[in-house]
C-alpha positions in Angstrom: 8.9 8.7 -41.0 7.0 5.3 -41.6 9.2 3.5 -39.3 7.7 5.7 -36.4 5.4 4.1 -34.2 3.0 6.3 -32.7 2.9 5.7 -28.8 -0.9 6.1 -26.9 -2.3 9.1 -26.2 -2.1 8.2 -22.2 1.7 8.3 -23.1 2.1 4.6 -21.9 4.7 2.4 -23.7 3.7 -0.7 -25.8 5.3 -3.6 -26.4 5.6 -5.3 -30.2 3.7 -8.2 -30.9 6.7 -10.3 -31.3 7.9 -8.8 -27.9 4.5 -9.6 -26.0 4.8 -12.9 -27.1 7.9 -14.2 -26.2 7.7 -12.7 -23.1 4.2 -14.8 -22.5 6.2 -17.8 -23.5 9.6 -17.0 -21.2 7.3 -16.4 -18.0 5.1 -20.2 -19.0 8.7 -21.6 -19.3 9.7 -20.3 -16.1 6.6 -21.2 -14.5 6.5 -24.3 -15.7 10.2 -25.5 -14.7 9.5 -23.8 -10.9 6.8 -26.6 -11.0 9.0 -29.1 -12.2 12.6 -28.4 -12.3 13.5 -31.8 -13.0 11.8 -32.2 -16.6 13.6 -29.2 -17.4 17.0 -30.7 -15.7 17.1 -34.1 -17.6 16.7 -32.8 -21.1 19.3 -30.6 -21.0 21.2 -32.8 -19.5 20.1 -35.7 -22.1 20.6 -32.9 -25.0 24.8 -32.4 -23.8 24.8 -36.6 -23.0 23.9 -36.8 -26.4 26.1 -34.7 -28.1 29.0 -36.3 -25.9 28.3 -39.7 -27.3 27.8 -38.7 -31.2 31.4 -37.1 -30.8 32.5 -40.0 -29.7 30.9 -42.5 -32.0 31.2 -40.8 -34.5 34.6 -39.7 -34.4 34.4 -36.1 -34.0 37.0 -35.9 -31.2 39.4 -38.0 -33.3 40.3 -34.8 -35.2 41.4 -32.5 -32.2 42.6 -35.3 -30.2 46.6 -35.4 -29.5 46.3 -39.3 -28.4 44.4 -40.9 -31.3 45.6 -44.3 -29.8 43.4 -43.6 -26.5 41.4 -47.1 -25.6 37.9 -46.2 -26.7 36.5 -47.3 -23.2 38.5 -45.0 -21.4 36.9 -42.0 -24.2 33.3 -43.0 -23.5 34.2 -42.9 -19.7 35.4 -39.0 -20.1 32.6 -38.5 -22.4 30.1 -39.7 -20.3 31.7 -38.3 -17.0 31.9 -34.6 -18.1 28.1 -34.8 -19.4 26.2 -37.0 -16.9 26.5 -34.5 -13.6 25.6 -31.7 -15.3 22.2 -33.4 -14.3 22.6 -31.8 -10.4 24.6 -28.5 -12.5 21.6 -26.1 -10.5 21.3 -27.8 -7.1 25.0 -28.4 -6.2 26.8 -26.7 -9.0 29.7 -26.5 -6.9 29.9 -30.0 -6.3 29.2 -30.7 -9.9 32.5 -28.9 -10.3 34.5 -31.3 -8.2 33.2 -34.3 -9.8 34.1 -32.9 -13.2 37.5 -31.7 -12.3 39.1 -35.5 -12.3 37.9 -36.2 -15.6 39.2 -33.1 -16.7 42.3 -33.7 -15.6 43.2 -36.9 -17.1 41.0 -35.8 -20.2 43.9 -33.2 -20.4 46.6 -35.8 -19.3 45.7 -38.3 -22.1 45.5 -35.8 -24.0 42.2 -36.8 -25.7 40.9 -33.1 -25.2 37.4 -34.0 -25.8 35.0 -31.0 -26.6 32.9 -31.8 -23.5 35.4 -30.5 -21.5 33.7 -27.2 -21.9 31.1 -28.1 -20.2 32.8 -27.0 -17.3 31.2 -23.4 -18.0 27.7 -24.1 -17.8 28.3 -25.1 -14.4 30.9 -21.7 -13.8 27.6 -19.9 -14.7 25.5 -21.6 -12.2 28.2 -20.9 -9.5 28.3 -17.3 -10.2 24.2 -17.3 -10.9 23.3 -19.1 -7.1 26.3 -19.1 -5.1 28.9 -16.5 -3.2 31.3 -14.6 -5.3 34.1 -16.2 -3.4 33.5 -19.9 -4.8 35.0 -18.4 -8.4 37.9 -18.1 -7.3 38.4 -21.8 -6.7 36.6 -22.4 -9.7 39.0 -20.6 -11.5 41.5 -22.7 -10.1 40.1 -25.5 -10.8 40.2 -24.7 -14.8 43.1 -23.0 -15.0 44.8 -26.3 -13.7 43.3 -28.1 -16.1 44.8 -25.8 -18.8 48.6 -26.0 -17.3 48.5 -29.7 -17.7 47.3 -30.0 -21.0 50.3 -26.7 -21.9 52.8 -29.0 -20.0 51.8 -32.4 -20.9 51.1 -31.6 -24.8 52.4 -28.6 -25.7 51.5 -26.8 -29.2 53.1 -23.2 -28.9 54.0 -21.0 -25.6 51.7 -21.6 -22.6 49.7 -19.3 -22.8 48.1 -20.4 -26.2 46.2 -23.0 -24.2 45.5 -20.7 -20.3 44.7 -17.9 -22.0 41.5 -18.7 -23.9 40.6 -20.8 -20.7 40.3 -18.1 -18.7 38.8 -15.7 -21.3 35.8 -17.9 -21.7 36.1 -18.4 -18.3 35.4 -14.5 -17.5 32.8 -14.7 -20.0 30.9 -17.4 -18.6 31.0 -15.8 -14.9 29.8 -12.3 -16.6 27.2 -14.0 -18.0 26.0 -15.6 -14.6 26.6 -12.2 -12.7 24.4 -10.1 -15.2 21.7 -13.0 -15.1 21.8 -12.7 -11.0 21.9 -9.0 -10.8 19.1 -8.9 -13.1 16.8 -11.3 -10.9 17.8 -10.1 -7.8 16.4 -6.5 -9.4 13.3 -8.1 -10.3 12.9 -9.2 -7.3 13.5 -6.5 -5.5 11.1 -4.8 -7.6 8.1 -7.1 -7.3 8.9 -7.3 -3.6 8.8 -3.4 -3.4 5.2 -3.4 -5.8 4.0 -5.7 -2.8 4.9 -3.7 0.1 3.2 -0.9 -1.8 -0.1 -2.5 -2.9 -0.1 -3.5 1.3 0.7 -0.2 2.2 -2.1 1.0 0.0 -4.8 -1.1 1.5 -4.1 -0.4 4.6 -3.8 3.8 3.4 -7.3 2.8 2.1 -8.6 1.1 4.9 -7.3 3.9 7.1 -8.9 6.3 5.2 -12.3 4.1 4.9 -12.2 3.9 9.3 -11.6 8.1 9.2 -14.2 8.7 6.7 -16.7 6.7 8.5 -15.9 8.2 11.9 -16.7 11.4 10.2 -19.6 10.6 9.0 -20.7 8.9 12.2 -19.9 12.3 13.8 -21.8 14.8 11.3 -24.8 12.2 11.7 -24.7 11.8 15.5 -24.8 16.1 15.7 -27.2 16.4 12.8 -29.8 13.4 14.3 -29.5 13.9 17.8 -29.7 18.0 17.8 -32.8 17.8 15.6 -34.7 14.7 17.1 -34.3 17.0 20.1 -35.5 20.2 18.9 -38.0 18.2 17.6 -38.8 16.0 20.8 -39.0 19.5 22.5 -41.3 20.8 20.1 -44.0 17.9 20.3 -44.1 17.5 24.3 -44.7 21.7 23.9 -47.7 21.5 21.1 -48.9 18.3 23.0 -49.5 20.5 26.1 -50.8 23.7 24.1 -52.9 21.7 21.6 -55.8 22.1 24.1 -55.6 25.4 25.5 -53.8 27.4 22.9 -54.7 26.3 19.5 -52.2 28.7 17.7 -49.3 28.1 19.9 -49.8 23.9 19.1 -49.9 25.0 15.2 -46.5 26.6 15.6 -45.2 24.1 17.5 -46.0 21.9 14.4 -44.7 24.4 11.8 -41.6 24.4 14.2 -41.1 21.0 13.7 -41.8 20.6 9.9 -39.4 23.2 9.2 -36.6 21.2 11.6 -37.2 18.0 10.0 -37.0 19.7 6.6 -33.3 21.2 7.7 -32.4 17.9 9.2 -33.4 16.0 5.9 -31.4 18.8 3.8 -28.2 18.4 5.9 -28.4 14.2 5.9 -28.8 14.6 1.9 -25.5 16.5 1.4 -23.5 14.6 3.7 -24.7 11.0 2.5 -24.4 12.7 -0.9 -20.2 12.3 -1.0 -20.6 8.4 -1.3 -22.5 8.5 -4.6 -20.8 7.3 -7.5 -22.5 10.4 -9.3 -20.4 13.3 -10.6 -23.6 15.4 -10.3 -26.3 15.7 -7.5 -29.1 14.9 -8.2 -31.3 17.8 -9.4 -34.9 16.4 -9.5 -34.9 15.7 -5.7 -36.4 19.2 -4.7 -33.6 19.6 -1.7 -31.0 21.8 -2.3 -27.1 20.8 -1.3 -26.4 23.7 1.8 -23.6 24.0 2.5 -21.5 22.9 6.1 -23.1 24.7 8.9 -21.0 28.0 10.5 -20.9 30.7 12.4 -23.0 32.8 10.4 -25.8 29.8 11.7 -25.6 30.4 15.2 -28.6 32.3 15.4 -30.6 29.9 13.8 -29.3 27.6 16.0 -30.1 28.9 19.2 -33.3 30.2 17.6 -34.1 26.6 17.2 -33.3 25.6 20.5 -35.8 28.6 22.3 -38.6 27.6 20.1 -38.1 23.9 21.7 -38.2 25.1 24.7 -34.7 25.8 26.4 -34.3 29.4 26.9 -30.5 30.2 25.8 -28.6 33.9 25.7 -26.1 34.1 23.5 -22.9 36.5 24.4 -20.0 37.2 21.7 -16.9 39.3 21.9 -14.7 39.8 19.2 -15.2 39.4 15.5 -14.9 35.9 13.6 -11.7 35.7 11.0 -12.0 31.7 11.4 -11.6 29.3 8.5 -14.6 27.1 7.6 -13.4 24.0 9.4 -12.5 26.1 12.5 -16.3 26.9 12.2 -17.7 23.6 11.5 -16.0 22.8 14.9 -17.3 25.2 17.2 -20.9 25.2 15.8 -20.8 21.6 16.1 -19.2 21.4 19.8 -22.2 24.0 20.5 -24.7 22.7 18.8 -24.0 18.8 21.0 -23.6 21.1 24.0 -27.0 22.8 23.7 -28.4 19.4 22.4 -27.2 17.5 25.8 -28.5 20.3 27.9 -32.1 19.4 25.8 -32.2 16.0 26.4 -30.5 15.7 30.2 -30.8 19.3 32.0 -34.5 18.5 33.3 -37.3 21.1 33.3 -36.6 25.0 34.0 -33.3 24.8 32.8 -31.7 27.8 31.3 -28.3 27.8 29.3 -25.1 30.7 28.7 -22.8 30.8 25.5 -19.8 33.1 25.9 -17.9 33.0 22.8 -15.0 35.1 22.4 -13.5 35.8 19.0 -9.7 36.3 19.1 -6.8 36.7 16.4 -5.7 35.1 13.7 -8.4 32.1 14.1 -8.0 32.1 18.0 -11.5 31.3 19.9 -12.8 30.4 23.3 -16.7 29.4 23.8 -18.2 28.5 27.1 -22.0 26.9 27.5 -23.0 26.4 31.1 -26.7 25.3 32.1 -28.2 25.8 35.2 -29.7 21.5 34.5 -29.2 19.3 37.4 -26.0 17.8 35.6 -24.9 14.5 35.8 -22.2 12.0 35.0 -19.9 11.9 32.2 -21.6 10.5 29.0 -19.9 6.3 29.0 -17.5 5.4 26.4 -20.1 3.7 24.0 -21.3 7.6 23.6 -20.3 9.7 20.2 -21.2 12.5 21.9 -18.5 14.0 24.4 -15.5 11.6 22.1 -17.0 13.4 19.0 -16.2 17.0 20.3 -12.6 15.9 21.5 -11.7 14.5 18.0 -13.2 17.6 16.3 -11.4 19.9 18.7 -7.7 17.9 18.9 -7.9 18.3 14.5 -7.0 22.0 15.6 -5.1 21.5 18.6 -7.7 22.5 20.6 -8.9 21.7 23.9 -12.1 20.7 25.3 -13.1 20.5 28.8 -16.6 19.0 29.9 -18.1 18.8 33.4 -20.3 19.4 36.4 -19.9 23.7 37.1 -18.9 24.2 40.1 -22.2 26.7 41.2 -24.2 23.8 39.8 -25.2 22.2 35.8 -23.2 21.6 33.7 -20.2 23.4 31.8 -18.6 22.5 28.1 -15.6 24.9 27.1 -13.8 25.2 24.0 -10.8 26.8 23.3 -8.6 26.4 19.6 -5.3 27.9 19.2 -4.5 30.8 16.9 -4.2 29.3 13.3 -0.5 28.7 12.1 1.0 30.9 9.5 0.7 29.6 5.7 
């Protein structure tokens, strides 16, 4: 059909033209007279003033009038006194009421039932708009008092000719206020909500920022201080054998060009994940590997005996452990064999016992025969780093002096829960 408009392809609704722009318009009113209510205030009020004193000047009110006789002074009084508060109608709409009820009443009394008497409903709607629901009930008092006198005093058919349509316009008026209120108080509500969330997603963000950054501090601490070590070891060996053994210096150097290399390759791919790029980059020469494992355990200790530290390696069982369960015990190994490097002290030797168990269950042990030593202090990444790694699994990790002398690091994760 041509009266069809065809919505985005992102499915997101969009206003009309007409729509956007009296919306634009309604929210720079509203803006406008939260900055200054008063302008707003004294025109209405000077628009209703107004109207009051052409009906009265120019006769208008002579024609529904049942005292034509009236004094004219005592007319402009009611005319002006059922207009003139409605200045305050927003700020004290109740007491606005009060001081319009008296002229009311003798407006009906005379009967001179001037039009502005109905003003009395702009001011019902700002009572049901900003204050309790209870005030309307004396508000409908109020006017249907108003209405009985006039009935009473000038009848023109049965009563309720003149209470009915009172309190019909009456209900109308209120209605109006309520919907207006519920309305706002939903905006509200709504914009109060779309702030709590925005907060709560900052601070999801920020949370997520701090955990991604420990992370990252932890893959670079094990990935920096394992291979600076290996390396370290590697140099004060090749130093020593560079004069007597030739060969044995070259593979020292070979050792260490090949650990750098590793090293380099593993601080690409992590530092890789805060690129803005979709892609990696291809033209770099390194490939991506992927997150060390089990299945580089070898390599590892391999690594470690060529830099000096003479390490045997005992498993039992057979791995059926998920890649993070991995990534956490070659990591908590990898720091342990890395400490024993850098704080054992010469002729140290070092025992792994790991022990495969089911479904994802494992316990490794590394114990050094090193003179030992205190705890790592809390500014360390080291010791905190293997806790936070193990505690993701509900692990445990237990670090100390052994009791026959060194040091001892065990490890022990849980059996993985069903999925």
């Amino acid at each position: 059909m041509d009266d069809v408009t065809e919505q985005p392809a992102t499915g997101a609704r969009t206003a009309e033209p007409l729509t956007q722009y009296v919306q634009r318009v309604s929210r720079r009113v509203r803006a406008f007279d939260a900055r200054r209510p008063l302008v707003w205030d004294l025109h209405l009020t000077g628009f209703w003033v107004t109207a009051a004193l052409i009906d009265y000047y120019g006769g208008g009110w002579l024609t529904v009038t049942r005292a034509p006789d009236s004094p004219r002074w005592l007319v402009l009084t009611l005319s002006l006194g059922l207009s003139v508060p409605l200045l305050w109608r927003r700020t004290h709409p109740r007491t606005v009421l009060l001081a319009l009820t008296p002229f009311a009443l003798v407006n009906a009394w005379t009967g001179i039932l001037l039009q502005a008497v109905m003003l009395h409903l702009l001011v019902v709607f700002h009572i049901a708009l900003r204050r309790p629901a209870r005030t309307l009930w004396w508000a409908a008092a109020l006017l249907t008092a108003t209405a009985t006198v006039t009935a009473v005093r000038h009848p023109q058919g049965s009563p309720d000719q003149a209470i009915v349509p009172v309190l019909m316009t009456f209900a109308v008026a209120t209605a109006i206020g309520i919907t207006v209120r519920t309305r706002r108080d939903h905006t509200e509500t709504l914009e109060d909500r779309a702030r709590r969330l925005e907060i709560e997603r900052d601070q999801q963000a920020r949370l997520a920022a701090a955990a991604e950054r420990a992370r990252i501090a932890r893959e670079m601490h094990d990935i920096i201080g394992h291979n600076l070590s290996v390396i370290t070891g590697l140099a004060d060996g090749g130093k020593y054998a560079a004069a007597k053994s030739p060969e044995r210096a070259t593979q020292a150097l070979h050792a260490i060009a090949t650990t750098s290399r590793q090293a380099l390759g593993e601080l690409r791919r992590l530092l890789d994940v805060l690129r803005e790029e979709d892609h990696p980059d291809e033209t770099s020469g390194l490939p991506l590997a992927p997150q060390p494992g089990l299945t580089d355990l070898d390599q590892l200790v391999s690594g470690v005996r060529a830099a000096g530290l003479p390490v045997d390696l005992t498993v039992t069982g057979t791995p059926t452990l998920s890649p993070g369960r991995q990534l956490t015990v070659y990591r908590v190994l990898q720091e342990s064999l890395t400490n024993t490097l850098k704080h054992a002290g010469p002729g140290t030797t070092a025992h792994i016992e790991l022990s495969y168990e089911a479904r994802g269950a494992v316990t490794a042990t590394v114990t050094d025969t090193g003179r030992g030593g205190p705890a790592p202090g809390p500014d360390g990444r080291g010791l905190p780093g293997m806790r936070e790694r193990t505690a993701l699994y509900g692990g445990t990790l237990e670090a100390g002096p052994h009791p026959a002398g060194g040091w001892r690091v065990h490890l022990s994760l849980p059996e993985e829960p069903p999925q």
